[in-house]
Structure formats: structure tokens, C-alpha cells
mmCIF file of the N, C-alpha and C atoms, coordinates in Angstrom:
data_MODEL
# 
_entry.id   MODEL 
# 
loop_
_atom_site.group_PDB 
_atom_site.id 
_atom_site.type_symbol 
_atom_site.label_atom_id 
_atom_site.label_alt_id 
_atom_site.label_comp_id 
_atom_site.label_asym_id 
_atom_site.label_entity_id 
_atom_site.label_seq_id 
_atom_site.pdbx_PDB_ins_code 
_atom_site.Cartn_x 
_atom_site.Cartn_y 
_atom_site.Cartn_z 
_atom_site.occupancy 
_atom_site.B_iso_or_equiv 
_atom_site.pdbx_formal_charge 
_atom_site.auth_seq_id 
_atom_site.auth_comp_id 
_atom_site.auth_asym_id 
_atom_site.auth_atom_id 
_atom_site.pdbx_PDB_model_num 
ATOM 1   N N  . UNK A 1 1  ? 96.413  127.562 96.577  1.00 0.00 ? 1  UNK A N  1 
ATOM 2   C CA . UNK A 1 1  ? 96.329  126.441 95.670  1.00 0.00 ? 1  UNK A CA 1 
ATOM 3   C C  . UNK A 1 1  ? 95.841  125.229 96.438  1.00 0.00 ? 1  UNK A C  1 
ATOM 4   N N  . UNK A 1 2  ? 95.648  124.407 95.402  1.00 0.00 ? 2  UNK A N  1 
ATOM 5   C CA . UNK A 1 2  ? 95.094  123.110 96.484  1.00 0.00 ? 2  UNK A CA 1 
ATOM 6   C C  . UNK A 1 2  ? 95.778  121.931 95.885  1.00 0.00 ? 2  UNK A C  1 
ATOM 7   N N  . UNK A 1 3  ? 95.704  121.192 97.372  1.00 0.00 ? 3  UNK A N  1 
ATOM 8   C CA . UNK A 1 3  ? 96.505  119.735 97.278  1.00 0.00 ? 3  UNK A CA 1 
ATOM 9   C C  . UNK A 1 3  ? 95.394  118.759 97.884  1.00 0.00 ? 3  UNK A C  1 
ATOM 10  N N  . UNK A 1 4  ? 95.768  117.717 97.864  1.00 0.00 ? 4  UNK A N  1 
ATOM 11  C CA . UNK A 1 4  ? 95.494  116.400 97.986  1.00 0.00 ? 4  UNK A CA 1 
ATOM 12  C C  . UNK A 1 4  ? 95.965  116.013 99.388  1.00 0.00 ? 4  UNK A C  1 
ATOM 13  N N  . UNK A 1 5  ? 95.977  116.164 100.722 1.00 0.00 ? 5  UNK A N  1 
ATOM 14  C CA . UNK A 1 5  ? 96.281  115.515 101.515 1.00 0.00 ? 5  UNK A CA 1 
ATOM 15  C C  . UNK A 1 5  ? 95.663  114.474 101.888 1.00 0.00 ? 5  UNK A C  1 
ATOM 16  N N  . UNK A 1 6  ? 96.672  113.097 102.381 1.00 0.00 ? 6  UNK A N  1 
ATOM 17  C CA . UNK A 1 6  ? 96.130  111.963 103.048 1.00 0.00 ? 6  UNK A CA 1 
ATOM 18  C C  . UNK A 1 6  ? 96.793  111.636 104.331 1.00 0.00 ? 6  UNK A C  1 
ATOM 19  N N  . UNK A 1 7  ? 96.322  111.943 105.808 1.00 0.00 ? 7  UNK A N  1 
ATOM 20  C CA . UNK A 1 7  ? 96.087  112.103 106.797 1.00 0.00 ? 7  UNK A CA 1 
ATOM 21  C C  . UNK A 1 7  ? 96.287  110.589 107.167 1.00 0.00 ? 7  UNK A C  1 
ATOM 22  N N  . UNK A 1 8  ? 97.645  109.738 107.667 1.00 0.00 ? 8  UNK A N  1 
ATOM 23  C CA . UNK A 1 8  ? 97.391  108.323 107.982 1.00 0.00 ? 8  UNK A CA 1 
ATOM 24  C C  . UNK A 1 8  ? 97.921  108.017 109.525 1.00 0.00 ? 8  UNK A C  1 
ATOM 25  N N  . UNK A 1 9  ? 97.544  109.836 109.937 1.00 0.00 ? 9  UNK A N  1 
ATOM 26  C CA . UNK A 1 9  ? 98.039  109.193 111.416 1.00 0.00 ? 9  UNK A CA 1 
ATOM 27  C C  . UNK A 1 9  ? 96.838  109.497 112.323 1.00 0.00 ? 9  UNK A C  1 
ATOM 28  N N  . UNK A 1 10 ? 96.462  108.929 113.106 1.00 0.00 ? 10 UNK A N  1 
ATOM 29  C CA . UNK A 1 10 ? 95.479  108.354 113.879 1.00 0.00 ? 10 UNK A CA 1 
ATOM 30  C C  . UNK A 1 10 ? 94.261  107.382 113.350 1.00 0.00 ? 10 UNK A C  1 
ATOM 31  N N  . UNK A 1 11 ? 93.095  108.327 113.155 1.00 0.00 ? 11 UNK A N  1 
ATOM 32  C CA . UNK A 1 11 ? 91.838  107.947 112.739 1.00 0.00 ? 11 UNK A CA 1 
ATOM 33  C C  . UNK A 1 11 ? 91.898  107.761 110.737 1.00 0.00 ? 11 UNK A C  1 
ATOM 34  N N  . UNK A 1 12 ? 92.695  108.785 110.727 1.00 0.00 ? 12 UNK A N  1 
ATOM 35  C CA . UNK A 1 12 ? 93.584  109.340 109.006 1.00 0.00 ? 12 UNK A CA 1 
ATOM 36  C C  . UNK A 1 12 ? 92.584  109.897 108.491 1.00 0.00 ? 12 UNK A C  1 
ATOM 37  N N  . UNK A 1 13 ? 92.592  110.790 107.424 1.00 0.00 ? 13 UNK A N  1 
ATOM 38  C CA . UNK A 1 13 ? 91.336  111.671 106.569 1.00 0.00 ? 13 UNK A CA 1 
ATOM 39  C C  . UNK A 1 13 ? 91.885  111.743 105.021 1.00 0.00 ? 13 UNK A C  1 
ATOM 40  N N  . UNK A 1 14 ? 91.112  112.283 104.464 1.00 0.00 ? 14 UNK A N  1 
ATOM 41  C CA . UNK A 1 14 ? 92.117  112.797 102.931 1.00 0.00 ? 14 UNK A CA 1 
ATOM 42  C C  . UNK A 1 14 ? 90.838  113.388 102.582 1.00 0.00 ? 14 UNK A C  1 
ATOM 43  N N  . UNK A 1 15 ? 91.713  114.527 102.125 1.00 0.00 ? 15 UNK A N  1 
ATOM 44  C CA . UNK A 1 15 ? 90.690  116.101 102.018 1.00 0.00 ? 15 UNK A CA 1 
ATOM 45  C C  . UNK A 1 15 ? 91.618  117.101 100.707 1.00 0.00 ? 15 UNK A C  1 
ATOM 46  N N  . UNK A 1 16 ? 90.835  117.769 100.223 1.00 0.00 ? 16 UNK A N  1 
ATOM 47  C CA . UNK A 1 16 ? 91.671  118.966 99.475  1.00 0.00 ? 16 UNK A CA 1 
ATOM 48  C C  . UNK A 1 16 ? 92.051  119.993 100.592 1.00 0.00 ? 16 UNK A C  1 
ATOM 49  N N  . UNK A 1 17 ? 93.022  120.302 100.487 1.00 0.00 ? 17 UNK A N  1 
ATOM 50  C CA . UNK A 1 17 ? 93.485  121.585 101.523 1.00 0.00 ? 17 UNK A CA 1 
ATOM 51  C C  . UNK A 1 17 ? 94.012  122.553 100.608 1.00 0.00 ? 17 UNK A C  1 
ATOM 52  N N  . UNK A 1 18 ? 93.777  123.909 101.093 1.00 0.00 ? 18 UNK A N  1 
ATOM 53  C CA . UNK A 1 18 ? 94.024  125.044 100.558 1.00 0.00 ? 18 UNK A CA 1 
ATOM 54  C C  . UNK A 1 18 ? 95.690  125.292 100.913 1.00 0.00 ? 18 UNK A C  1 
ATOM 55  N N  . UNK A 1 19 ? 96.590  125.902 100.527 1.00 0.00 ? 19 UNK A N  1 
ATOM 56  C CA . UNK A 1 19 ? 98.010  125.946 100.700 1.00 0.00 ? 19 UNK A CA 1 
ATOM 57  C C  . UNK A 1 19 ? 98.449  127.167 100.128 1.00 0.00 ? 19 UNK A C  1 
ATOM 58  N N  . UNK A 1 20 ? 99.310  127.940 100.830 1.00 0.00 ? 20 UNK A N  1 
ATOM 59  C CA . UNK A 1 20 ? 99.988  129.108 99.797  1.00 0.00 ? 20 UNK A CA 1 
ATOM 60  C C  . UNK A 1 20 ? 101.224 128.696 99.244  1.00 0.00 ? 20 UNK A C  1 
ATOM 61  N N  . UNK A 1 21 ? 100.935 129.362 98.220  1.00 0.00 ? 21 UNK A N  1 
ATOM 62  C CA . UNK A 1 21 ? 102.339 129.271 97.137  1.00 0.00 ? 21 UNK A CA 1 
ATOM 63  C C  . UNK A 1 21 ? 103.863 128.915 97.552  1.00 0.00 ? 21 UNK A C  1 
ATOM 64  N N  . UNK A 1 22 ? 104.382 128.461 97.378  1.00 0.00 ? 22 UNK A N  1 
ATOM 65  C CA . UNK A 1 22 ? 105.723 127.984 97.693  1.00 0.00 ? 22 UNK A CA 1 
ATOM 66  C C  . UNK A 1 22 ? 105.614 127.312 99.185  1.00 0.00 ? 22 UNK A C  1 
ATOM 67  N N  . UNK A 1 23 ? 105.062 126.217 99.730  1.00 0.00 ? 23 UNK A N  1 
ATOM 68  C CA . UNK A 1 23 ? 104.664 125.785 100.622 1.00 0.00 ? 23 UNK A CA 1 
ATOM 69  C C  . UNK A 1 23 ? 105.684 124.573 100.340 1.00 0.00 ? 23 UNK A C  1 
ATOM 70  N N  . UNK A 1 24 ? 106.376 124.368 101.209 1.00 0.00 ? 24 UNK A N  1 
ATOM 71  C CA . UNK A 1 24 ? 107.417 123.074 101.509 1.00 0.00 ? 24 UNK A CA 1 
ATOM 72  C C  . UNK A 1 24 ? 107.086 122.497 102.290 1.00 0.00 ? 24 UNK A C  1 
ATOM 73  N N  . UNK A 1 25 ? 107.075 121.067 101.656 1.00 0.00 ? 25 UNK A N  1 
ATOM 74  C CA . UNK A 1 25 ? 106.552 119.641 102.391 1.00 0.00 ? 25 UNK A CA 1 
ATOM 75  C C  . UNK A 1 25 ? 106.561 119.929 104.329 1.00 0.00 ? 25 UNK A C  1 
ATOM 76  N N  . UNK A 1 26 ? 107.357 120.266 104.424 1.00 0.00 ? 26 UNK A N  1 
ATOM 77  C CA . UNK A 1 26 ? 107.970 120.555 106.062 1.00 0.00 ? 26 UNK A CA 1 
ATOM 78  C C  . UNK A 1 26 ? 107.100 121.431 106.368 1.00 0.00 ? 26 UNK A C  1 
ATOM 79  N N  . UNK A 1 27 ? 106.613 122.604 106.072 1.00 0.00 ? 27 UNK A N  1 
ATOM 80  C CA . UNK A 1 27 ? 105.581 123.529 106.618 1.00 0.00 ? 27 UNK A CA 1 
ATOM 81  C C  . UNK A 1 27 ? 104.705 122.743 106.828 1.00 0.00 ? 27 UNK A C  1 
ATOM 82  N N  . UNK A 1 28 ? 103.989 122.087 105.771 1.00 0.00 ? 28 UNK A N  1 
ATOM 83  C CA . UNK A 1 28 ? 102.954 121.461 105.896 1.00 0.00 ? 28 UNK A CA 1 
ATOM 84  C C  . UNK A 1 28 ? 102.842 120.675 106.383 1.00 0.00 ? 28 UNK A C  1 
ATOM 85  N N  . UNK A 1 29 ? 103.818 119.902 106.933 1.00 0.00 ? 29 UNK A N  1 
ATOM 86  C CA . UNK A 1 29 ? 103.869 119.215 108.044 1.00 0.00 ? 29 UNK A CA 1 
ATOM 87  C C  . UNK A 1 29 ? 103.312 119.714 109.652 1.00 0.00 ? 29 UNK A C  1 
ATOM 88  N N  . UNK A 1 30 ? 104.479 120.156 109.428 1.00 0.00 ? 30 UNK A N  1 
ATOM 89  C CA . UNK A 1 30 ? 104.208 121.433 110.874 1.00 0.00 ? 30 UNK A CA 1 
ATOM 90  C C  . UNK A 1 30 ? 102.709 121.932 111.297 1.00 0.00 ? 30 UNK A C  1 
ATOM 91  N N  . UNK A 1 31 ? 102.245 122.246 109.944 1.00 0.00 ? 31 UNK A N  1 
ATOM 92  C CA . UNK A 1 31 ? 100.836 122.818 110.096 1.00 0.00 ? 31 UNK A CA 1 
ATOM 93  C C  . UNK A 1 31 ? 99.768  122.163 110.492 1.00 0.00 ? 31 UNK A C  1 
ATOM 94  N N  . UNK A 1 32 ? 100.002 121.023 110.088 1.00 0.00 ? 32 UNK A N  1 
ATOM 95  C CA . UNK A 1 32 ? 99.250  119.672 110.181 1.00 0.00 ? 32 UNK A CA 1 
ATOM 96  C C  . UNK A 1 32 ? 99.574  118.685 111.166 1.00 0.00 ? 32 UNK A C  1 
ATOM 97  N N  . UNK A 1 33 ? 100.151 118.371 111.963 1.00 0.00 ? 33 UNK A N  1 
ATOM 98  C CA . UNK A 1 33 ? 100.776 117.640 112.968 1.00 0.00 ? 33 UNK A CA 1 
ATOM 99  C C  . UNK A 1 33 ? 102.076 118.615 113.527 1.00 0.00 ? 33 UNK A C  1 
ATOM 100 N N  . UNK A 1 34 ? 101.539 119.319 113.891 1.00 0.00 ? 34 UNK A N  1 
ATOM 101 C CA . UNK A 1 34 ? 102.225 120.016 115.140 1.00 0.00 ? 34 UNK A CA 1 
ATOM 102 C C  . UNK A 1 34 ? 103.153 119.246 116.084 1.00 0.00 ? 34 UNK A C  1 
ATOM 103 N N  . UNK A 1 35 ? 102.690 118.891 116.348 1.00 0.00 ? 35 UNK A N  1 
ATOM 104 C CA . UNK A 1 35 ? 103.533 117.398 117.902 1.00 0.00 ? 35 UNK A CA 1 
ATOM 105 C C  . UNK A 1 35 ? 103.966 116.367 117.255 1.00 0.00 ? 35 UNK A C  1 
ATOM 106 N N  . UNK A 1 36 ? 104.069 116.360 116.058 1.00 0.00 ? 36 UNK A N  1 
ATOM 107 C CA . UNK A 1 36 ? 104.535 115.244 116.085 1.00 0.00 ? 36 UNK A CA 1 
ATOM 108 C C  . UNK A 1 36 ? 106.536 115.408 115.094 1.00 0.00 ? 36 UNK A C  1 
ATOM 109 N N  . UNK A 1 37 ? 106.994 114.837 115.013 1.00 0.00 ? 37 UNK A N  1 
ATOM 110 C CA . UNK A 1 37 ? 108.565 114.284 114.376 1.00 0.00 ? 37 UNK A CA 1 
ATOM 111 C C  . UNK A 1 37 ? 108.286 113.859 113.512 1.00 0.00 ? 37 UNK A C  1 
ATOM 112 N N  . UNK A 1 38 ? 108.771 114.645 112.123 1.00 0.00 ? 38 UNK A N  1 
ATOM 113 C CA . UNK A 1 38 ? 108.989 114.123 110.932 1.00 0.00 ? 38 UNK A CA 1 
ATOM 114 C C  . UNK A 1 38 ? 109.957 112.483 110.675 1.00 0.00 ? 38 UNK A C  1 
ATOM 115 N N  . UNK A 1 39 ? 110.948 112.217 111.498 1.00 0.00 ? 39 UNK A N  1 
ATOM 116 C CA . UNK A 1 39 ? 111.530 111.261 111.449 1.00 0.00 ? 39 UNK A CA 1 
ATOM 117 C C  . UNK A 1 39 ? 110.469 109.917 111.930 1.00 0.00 ? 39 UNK A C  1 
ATOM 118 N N  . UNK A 1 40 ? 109.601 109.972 112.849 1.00 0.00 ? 40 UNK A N  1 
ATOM 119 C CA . UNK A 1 40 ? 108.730 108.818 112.799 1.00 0.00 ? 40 UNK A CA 1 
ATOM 120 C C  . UNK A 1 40 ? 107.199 108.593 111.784 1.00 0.00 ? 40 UNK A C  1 
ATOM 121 N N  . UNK A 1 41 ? 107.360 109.314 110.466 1.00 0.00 ? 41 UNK A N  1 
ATOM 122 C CA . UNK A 1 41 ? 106.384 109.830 109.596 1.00 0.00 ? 41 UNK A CA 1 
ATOM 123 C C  . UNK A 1 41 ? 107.145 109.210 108.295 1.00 0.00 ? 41 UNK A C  1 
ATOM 124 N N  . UNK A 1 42 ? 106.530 108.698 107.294 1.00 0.00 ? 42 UNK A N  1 
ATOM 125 C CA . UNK A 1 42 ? 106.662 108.733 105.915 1.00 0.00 ? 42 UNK A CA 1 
ATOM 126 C C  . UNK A 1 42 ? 105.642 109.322 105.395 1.00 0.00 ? 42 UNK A C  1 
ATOM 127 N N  . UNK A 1 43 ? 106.442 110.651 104.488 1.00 0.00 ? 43 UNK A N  1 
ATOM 128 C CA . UNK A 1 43 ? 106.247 111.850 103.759 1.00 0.00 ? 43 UNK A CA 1 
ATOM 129 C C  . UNK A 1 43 ? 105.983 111.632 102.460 1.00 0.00 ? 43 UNK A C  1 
ATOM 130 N N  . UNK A 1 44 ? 105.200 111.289 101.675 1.00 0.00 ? 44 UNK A N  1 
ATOM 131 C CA . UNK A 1 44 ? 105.228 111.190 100.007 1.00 0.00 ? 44 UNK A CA 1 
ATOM 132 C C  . UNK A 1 44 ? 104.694 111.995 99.595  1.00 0.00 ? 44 UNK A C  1 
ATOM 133 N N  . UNK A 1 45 ? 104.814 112.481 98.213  1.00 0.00 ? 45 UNK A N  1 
ATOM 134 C CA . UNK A 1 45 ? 104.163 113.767 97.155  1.00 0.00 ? 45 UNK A CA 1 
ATOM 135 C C  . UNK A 1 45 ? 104.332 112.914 95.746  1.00 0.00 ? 45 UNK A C  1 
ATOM 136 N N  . UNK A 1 46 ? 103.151 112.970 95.443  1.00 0.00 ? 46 UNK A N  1 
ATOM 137 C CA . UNK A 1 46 ? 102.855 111.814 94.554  1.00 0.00 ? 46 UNK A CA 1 
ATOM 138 C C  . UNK A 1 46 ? 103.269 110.368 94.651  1.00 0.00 ? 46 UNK A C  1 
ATOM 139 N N  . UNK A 1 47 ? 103.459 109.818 95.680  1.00 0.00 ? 47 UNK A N  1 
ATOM 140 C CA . UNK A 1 47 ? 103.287 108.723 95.810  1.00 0.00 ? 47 UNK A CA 1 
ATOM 141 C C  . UNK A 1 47 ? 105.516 108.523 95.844  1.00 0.00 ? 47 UNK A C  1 
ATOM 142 N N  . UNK A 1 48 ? 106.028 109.526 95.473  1.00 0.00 ? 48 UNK A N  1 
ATOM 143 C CA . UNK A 1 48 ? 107.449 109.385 96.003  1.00 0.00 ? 48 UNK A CA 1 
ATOM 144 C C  . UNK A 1 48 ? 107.837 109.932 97.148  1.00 0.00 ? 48 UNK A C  1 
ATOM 145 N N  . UNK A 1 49 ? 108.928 109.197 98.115  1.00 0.00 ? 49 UNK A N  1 
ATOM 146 C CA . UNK A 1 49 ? 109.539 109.604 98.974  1.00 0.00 ? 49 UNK A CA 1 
ATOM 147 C C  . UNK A 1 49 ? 109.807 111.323 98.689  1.00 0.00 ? 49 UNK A C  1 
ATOM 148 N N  . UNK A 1 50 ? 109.323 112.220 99.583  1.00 0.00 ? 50 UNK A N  1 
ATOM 149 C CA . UNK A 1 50 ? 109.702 113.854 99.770  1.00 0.00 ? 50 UNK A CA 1 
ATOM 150 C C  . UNK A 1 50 ? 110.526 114.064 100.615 1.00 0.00 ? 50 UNK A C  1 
ATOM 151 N N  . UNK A 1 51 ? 111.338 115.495 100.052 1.00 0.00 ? 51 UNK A N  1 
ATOM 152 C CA . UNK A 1 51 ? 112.191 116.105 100.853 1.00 0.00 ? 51 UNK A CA 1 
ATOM 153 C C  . UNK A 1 51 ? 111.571 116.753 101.816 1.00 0.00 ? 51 UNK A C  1 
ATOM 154 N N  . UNK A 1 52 ? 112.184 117.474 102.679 1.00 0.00 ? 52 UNK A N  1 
ATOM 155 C CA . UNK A 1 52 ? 111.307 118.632 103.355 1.00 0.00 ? 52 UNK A CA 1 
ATOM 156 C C  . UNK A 1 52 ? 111.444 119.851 102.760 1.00 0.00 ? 52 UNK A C  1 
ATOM 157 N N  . UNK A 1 53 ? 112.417 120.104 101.884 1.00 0.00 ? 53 UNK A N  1 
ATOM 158 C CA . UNK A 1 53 ? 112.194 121.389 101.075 1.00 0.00 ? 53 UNK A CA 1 
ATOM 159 C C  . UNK A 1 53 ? 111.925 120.965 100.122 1.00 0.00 ? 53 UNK A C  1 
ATOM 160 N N  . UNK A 1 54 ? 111.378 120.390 99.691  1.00 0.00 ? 54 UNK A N  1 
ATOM 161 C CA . UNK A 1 54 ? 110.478 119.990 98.374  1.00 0.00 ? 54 UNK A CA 1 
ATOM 162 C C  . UNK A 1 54 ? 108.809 121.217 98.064  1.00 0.00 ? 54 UNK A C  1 
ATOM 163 N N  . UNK A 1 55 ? 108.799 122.010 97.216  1.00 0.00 ? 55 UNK A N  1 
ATOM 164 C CA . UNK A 1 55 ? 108.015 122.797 97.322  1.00 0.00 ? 55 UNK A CA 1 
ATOM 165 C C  . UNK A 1 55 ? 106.583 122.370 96.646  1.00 0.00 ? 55 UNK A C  1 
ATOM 166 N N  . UNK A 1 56 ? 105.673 122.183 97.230  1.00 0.00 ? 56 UNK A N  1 
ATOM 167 C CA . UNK A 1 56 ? 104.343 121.683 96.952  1.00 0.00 ? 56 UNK A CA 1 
ATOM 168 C C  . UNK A 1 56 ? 103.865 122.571 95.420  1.00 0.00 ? 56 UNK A C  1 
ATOM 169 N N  . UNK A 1 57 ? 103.006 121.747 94.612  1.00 0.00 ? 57 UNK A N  1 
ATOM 170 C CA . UNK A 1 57 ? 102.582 122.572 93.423  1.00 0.00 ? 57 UNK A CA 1 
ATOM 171 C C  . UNK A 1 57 ? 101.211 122.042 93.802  1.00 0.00 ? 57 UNK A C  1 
ATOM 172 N N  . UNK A 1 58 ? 100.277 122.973 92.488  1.00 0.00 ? 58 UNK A N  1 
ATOM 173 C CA . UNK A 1 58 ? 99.040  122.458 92.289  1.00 0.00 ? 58 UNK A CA 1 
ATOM 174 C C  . UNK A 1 58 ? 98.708  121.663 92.031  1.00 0.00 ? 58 UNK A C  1 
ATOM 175 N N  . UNK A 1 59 ? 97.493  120.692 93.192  1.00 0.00 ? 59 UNK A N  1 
ATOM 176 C CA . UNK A 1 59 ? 97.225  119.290 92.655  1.00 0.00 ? 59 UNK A CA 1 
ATOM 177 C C  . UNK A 1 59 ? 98.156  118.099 92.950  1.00 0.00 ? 59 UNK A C  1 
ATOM 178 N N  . UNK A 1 60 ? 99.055  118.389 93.553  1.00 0.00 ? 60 UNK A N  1 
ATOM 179 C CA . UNK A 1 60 ? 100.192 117.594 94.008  1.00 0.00 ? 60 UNK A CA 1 
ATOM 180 C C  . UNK A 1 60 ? 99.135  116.542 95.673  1.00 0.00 ? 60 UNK A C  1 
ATOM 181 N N  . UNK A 1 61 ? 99.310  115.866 95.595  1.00 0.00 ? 61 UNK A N  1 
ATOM 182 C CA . UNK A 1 61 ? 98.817  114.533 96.343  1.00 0.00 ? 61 UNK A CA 1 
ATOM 183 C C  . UNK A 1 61 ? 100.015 114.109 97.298  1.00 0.00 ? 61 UNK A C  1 
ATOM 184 N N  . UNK A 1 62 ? 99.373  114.586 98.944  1.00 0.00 ? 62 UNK A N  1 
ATOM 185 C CA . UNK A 1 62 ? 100.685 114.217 99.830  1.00 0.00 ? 62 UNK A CA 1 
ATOM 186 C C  . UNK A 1 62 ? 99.772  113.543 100.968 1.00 0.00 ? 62 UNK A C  1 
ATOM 187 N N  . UNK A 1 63 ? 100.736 112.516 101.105 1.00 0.00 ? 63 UNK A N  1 
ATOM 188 C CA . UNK A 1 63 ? 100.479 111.678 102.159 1.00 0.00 ? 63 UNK A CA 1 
ATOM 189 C C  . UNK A 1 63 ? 101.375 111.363 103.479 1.00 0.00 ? 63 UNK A C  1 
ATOM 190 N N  . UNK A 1 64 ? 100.923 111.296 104.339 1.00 0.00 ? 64 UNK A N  1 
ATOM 191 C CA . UNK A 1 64 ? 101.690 111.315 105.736 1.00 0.00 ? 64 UNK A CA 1 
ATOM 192 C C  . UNK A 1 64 ? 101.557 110.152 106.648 1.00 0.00 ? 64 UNK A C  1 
ATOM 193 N N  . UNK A 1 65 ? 102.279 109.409 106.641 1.00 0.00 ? 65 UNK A N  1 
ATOM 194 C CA . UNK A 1 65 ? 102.298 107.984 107.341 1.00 0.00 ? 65 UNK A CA 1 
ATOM 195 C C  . UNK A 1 65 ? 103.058 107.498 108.450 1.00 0.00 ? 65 UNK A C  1 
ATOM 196 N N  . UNK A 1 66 ? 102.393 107.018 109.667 1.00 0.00 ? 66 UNK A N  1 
ATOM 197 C CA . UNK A 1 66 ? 103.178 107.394 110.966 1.00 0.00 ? 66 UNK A CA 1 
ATOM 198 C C  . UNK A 1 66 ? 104.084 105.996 110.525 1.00 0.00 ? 66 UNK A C  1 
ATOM 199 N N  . UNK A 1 67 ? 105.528 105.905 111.227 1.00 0.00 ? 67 UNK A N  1 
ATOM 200 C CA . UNK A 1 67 ? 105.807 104.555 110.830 1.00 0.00 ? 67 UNK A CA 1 
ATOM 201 C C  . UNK A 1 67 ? 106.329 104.006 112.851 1.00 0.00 ? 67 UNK A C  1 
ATOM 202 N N  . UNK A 1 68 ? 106.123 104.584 113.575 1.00 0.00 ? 68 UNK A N  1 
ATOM 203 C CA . UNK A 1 68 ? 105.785 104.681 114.935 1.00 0.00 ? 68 UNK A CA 1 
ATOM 204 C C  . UNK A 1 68 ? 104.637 104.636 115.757 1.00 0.00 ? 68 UNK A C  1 
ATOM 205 N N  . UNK A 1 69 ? 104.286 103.519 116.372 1.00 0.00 ? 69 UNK A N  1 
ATOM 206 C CA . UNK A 1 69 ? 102.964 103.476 116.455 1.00 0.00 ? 69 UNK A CA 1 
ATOM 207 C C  . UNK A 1 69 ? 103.161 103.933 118.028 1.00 0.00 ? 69 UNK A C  1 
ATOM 208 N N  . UNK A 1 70 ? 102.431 104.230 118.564 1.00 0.00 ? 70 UNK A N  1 
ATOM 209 C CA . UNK A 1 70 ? 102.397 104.519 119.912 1.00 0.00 ? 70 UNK A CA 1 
ATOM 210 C C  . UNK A 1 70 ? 101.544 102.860 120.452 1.00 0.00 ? 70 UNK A C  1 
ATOM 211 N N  . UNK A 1 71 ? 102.635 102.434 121.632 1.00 0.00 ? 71 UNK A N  1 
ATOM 212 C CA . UNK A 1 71 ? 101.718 101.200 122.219 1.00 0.00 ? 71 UNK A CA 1 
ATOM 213 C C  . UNK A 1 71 ? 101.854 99.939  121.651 1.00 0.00 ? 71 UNK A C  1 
ATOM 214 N N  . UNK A 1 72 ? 102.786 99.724  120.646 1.00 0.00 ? 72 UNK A N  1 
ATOM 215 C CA . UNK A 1 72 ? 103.071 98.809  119.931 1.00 0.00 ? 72 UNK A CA 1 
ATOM 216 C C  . UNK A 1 72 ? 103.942 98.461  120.648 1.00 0.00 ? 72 UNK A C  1 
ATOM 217 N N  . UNK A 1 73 ? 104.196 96.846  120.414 1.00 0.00 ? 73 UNK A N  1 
ATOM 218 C CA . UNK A 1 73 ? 105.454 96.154  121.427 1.00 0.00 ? 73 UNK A CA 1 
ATOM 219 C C  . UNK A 1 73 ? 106.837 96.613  120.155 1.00 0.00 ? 73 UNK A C  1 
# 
């Protein structure tokens, strides 16, 4: 199925990505930022705060926002 990702950590992107069925916010995390900690990230799916077992549907719009900047005072 496909989603909506928006990519806001580094350079950031937003692309359709392909996803399998019952895919929870947290996988897709994982899949997508490997190295990095969900706790320094804001997670939304449709534009609300997500769980990590929150299970992605079709067309669902998720965005990933570092709230940790590296190098910042």
C-alpha cells in the first residue's frame, strides 16, 4: 500500500512509499532512520501525534520531525 511520507530530518524529502500491510508507525520508523531515537523525533499520521503501534492504512500521510538538532547550543 502506499503512504505519504515527509522526511524532516536532515536535507527532508516527501515521497509516496510503498509499505506492507499492517505496518506500525515504529517499523517505519526503523526502516527509515535506522540510527536514529524515536524519542528525539515527532511522529505524526495525519497531521496527529502517533503511537508506535499505531498501524499505518492506505494513503495515510506521516511525517517525521527531528526535535534534536545536532550542533545546536
Amino acid at each position: 500500500m502506499k503512504i505519504l511520507l515527509i522526511n524532516n530530518d536532515g536535507a527532508g524529502f516527501a515521497d509516496y512509499v510503498d509499505v506492507a500491510e499492517a505496518t506500525t508507525v515504529a517499523t517505519l520508523f526503523c526502516e527509515k532512520i535506522p540510527h536514529g531515537k524515536p524519542a528525539d523525533f515527532l511522529i505524526r499520521v495525519n497531521r496527529l501525534p502517533a503511537p508506535a503501534n499505531q498501524i499505518l492504512h492506505e494513503g495515510d500521510r506521516v511525517s517525521i520531525t527531528a526535535t534534536k538538532i545536532e550542533g545546536a547550543a
